[in-house]
N, C-alpha and C positions, 0 to 999 in steps of 0.2 A: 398306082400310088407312088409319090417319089419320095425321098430319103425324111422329110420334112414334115409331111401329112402320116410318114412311121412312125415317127419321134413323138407326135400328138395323139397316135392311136396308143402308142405302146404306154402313154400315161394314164388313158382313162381306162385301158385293160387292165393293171394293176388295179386300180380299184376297183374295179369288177370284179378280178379274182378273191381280192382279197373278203367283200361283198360275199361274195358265192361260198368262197372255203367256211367261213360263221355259219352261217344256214347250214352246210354241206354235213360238217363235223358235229354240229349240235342234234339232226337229225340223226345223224350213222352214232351217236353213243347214248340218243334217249334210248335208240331202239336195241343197241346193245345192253343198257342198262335193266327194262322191261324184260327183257328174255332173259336176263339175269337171276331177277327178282327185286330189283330195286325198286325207286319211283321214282316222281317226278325231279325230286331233287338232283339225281346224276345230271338230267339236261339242264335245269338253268347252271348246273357247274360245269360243262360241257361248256355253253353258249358264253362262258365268263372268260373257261381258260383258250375258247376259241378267238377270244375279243384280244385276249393279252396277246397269245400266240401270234395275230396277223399284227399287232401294232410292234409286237418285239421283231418280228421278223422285215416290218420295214426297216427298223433302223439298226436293228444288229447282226441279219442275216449272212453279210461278206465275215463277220467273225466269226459266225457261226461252220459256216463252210471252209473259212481259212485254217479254223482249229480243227475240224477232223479231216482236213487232207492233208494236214499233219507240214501245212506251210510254212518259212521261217522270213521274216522282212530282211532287208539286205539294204547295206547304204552303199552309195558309190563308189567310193573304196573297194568297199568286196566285186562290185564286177563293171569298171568305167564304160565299159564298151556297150552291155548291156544297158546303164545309164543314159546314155546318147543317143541312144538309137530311139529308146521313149519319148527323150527330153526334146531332139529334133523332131518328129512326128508329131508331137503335142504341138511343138510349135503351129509347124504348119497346114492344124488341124485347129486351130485358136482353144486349145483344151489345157485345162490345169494338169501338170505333172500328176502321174497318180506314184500310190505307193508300191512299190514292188516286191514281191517274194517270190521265194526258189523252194519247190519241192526237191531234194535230197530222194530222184527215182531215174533210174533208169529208160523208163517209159518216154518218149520226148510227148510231149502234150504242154496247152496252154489255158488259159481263162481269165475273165478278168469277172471283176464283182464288186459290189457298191450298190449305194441306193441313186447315184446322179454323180456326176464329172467331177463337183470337189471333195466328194465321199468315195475314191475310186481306189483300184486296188488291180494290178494285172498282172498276175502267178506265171511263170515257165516251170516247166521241172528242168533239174541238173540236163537228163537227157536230149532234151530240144537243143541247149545251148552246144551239147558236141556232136551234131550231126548235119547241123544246117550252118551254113556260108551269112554271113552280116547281110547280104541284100536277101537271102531266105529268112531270117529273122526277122530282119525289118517289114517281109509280108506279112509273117507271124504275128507280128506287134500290129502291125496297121489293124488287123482283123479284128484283135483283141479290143483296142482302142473306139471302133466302129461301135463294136457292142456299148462301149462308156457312152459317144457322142448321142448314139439312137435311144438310149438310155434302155438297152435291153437286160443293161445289167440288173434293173431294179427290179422289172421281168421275172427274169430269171433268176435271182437270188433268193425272191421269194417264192417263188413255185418252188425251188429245194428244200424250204423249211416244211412249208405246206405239205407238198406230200411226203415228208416224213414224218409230217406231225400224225396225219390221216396210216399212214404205216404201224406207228408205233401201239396206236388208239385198236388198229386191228390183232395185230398182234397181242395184248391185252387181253381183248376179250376173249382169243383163241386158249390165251394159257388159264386165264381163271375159269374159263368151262371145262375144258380138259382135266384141270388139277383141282381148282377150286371148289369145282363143283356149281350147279345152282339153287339159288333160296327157293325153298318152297313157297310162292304166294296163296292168295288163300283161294279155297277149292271154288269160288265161283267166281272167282280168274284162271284159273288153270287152264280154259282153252284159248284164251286171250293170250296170256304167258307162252302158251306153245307156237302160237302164230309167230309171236314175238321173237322168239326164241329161231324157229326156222328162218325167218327172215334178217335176224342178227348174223346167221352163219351164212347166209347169199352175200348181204353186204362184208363180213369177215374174208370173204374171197373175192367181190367183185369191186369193192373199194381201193384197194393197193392198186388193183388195173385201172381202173378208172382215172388215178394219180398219175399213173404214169401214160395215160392219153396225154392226159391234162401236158404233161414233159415233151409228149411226142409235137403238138398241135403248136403247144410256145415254140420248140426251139429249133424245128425244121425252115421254119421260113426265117426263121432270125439269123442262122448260118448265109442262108444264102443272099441276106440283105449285107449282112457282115461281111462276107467276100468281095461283092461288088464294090460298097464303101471304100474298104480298104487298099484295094483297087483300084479304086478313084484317088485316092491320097498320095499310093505311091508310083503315080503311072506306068505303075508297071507289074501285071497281071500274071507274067508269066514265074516269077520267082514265086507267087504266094502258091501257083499250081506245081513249082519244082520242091515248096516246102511238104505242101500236103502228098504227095507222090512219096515222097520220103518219109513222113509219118507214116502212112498207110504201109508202108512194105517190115515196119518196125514189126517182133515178133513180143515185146514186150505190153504189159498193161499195166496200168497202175496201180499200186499196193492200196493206198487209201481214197480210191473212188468206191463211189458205191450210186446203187442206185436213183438217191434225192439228189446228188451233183454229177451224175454221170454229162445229163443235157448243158452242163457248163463250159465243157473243156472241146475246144477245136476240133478236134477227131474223136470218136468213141475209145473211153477209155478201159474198154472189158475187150478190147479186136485180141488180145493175147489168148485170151479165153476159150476161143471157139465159138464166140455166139452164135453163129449158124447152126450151133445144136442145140442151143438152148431155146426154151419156150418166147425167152426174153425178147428173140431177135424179130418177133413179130410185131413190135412196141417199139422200135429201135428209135431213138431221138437225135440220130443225125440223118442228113441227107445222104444216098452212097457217095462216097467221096472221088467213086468213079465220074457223077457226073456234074460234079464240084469243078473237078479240074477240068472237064471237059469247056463247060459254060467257061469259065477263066482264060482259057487258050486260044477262044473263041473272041475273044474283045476285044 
């Protein structure tokens, strides 16, 4: 597959997922509901605010993401050099300037997000800009930028709304069974209700994983398209392998990642954490970045 026949996969996936998540969500809260004690009525409301949920999250999800990683926009004034470095790579990547913001973390990490090239958006934190050299930056940016021209960002921005929408929806059920308690339906549903009910608490536990398949499946192979790309842009492969080298060795993570936009940002942003001990790290939605750089040095 080359960069081209990406770019037309990664559109009609979008609408597939988006496709998939309506179905997906309407199922996983009839049947929340049913074990509840509701009726029929939680799914068509289910399958209504599944309908808003995937059409807001085409076109507002980079805000969505921008407001809780806690983003701020920056004009060129505030940082000229950073400015140039986008505005020259755009050039010579035929791509409209995107907007830029700075996370205020220590962490050095990157992302970019939007629904397509003139909806674009490519975040650094404070950290990336003091630790990496202008031609390690300018790998950084190329990469970012890849993800805009291959349009993974649309991809990917929505797979973060989604599965937090599918997160939140679990969560939900978990506390009003817990706390809330459930309705008594009437006695010649009550084995129907208990079926219901069992299989509400499989999906209340196998749905959140299942999301973040979904994060793992998108955003492994999109790194490694993104690398190559952006390496193609700047012929020169070895500074984008001297950036990530230097992210990786960072002992920081970032305060406002989280789970639904971890798969966004150029290195995983929980490496501070220890994930090697968490459950999580078996879901991990980057590539190792061991062999990131290796493929890179290789070119």
């Amino acid at each position: 597959m080359n960069i081209y026949s990406a770019i037309s996969a990664n559109k009609n996936k979008t609408w597939a997922i988006m496709l998939l998540f309506v179905l997906v969500i309407t199922t996983v809260v009839f049947v929340f509901s049913k074990a509840l004690g509701y009726g029929w009525g939680f799914a068509g409301i289910a399958l209504i605010l599944a309908g808003i949920t995937s059409i807001g999250s085409y076109y507002y999800s980079d805000k969505l993401v921008l407001a809780t990683s806690g983003a701020k926009q920056i004009q060129k004034k505030d940082n000229p050099e950073l400015f140039r470095i986008v505005e020259n790579l755009c050039i010579g990547d035929g791509l409209p300037t995107p907007r830029i913001y700075i996370i205020n973390d220590p962490a050095p990490n990157a992302f970019a997000t939007g629904r397509d090239p003139k909806h674009s958006v490519v975040c650094v934190t404070s950290g990336i800009l003091q630790i990496l050299d202008k031609s390690e930056l300018e790998g950084v940016i190329a990469h970012e930028l890849s993800h805009v021209k291959n349009y993974d960002i649309r991809l990917m921005g929505i797979v973060a709304i989604l599965v937090g929408f599918i997160a939140i929806a679990s969560n939900l059920f978990t506390n009003q069974l817990w706390f809330g308690g459930v309705r008594n339906d009437r006695e010649d549903r009550g084995n129907a209700q208990s079926l219901f009910l069992i299989i509400g608490i499989v999906l209340a536990i196998l749905s959140p994983i299942a999301a973040t398949l979904i994060q793992l499946a998108v955003s492994r192979k999109r790194e490694f398209l993104a690398d190559a790309s952006g390496a193609l842009l700047t012929r020169y492969p070895q500074e984008l392998a001297n950036a990530l080298e230097k992210l990786s060795k960072s002992p920081y993570s970032v305060k406002t990642a989280n789970n639904a936009t971890a798969h966004l940002f150029i290195v995983n942003p929980f490496k501070g954490k220890n994930t090697k001990q968490m459950f999580t790290s078996l879901f991990d939605t980057h590539p190792p970045i061991e062999e990131r750089i290796k493929i890179l040095r290789s070119m």
